[in-house]
C-alpha positions as CSV (number, residue, x, y, z in Angstrom):
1,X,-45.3,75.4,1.4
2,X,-48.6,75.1,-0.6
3,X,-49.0,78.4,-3.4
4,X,-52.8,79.2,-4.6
5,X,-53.8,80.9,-6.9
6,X,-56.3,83.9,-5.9
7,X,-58.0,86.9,-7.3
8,X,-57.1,90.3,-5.2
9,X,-58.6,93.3,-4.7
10,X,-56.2,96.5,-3.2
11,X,-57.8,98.9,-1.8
12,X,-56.0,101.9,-0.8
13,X,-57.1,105.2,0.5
14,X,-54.1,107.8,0.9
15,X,-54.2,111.4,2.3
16,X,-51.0,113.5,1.1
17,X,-50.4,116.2,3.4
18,X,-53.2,119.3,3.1
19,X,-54.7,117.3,0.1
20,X,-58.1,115.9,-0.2
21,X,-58.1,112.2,0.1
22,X,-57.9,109.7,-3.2
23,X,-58.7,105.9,-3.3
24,X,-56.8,103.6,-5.6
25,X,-58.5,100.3,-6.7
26,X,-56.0,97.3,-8.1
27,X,-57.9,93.9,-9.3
28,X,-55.6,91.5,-10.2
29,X,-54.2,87.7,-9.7
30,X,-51.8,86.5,-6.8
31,X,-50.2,84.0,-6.0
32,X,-51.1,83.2,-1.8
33,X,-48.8,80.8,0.2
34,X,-48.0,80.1,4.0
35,X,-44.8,80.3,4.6
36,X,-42.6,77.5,6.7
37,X,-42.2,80.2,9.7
38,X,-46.0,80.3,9.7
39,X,-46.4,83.9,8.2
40,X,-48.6,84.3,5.1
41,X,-47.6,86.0,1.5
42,X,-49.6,87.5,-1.0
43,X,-47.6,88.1,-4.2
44,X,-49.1,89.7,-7.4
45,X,-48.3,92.7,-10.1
46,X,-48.2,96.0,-10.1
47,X,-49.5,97.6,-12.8
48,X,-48.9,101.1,-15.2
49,X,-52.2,101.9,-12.9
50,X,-50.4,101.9,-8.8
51,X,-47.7,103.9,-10.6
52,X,-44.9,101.4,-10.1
53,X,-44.5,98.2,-12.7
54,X,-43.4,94.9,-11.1
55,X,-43.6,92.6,-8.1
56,X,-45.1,92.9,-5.0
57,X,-45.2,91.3,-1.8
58,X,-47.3,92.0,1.1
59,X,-45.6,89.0,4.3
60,X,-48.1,89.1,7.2
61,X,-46.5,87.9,10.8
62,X,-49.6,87.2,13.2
63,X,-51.7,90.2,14.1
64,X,-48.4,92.3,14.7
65,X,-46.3,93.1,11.7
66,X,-45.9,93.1,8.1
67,X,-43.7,94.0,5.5
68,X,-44.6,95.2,1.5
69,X,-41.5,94.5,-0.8
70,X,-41.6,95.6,-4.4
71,X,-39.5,94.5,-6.7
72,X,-38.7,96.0,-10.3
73,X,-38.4,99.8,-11.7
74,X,-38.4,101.0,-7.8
75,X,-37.6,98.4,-5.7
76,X,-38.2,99.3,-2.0
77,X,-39.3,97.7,1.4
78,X,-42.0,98.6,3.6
79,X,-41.7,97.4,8.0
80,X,-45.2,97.8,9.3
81,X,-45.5,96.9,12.7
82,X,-48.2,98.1,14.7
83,X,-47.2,101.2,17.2
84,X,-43.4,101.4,16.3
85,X,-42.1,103.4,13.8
86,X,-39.3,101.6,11.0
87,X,-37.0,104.1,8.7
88,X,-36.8,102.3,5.4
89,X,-35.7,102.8,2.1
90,X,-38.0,103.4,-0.8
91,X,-37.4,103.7,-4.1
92,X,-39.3,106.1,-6.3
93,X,-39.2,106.8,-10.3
94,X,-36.8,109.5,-9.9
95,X,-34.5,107.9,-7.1
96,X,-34.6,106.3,-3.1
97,X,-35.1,108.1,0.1
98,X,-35.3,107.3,3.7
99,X,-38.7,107.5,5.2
100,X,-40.0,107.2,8.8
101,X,-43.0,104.7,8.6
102,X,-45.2,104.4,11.6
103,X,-48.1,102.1,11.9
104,X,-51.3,102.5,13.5
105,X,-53.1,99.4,12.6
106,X,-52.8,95.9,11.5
107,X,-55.6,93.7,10.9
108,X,-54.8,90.0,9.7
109,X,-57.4,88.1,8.8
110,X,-55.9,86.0,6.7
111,X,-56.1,82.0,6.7
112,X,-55.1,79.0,4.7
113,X,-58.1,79.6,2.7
114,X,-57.5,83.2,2.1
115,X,-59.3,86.3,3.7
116,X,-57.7,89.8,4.1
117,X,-55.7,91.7,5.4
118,X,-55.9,95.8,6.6
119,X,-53.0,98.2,7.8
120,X,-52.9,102.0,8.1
121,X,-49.7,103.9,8.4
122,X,-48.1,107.3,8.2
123,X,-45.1,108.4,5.8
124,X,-42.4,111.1,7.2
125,X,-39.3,112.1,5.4
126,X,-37.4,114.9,7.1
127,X,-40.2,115.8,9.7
128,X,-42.4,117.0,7.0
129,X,-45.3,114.3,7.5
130,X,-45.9,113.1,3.8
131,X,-49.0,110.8,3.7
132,X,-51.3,108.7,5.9
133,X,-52.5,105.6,3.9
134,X,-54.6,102.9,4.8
135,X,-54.4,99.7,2.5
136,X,-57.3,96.7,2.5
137,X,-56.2,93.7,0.6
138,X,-58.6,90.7,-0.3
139,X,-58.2,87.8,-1.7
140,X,-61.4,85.8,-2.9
C-alpha cells in the first residue's frame, strides 16, 4: 500500500428540507492510498469550519459504493451505494441517531495518481426526509 500526500478540495452542496440550498468549501491536505482489496482512501481533517473536528475517511469500491467514516467528537459511518438505501448510525454534537441514507449517484474517478470522486444522497430519520447532499472531492 503506497500513501501520497495530496491537496483536497470538498465540495458540498446540501438542501435541508424546505430550505434554500448552501455550499460548503473544505481545502485541506490528505493522505491518498490504494488499498490491498483494490479500493481507494482519501483521509484528511475536519475542521472547526464542516462543524465536526477530527478524522475523516471517504473508501471508494469501484463505481458502486463508498463509505465516509469520521472519527473524533462525533464519530459516525456513512454506506453509500448507489440505488440502495443503508440505515446507519451517525453521531452528532448533541448525541447518535439512526438515519436512512439512500444514494443516487456515485462517480469514481479516482486513480493511482489521484482525480475525484462525486456522490449525491438523501438523509431520512423517521420518515421525515432531512437533507439531500451532493459531495465532490478532488484531490490535485
Amino acid at each position: 500500500m503506497i500513501r501520497k500526500k495530496y491537496n483536497l478540495k470538498i465540495t458540498t452542496n446540501q438542501r435541508i428540507l424546505n430550505e434554500e440550498p448552501e455550499q460548503f468549501e473544505l481545502l485541506t491536505e490528505a493522505e491518498f492510498a490504494r488499498l490491498k482489496d483494490g479500493s481507494f482512501a482519501i483521509t484528511y481533517d475536519d475542521s472547526v469550519a464542516t462543524g465536526l473536528k477530527g478524522k475523516s475517511t471517504i473508501t471508494c469500491f469501484g463505481c458502486e459504493s463508498a463509505t465516509v467514516t469520521r472519527e473524533g467528537d462525533a464519530p459516525s459511518e456513512l454506506i453509500l451505494e448507489a440505488g440502495k438505501t443503508h440505515h446507519c448510525q451517525y453521531a452528532t454534537p448533541y448525541g447518535s441517531v439512526i438515519i436512512s441514507v439512500t444514494t443516487s449517484l456515485i462517480e469514481n474517478m479516482l486513480t493511482e495518481d489521484g482525480g475525484s470522486l462525486r456522490f449525491k444522497y438523501a438523509i431520512d430519520a423517521n420518515a421525515g426526509g432531512l437533507m439531500e447532499t451532493e459531495v465532490h472531492a478532488e484531490l490535485y
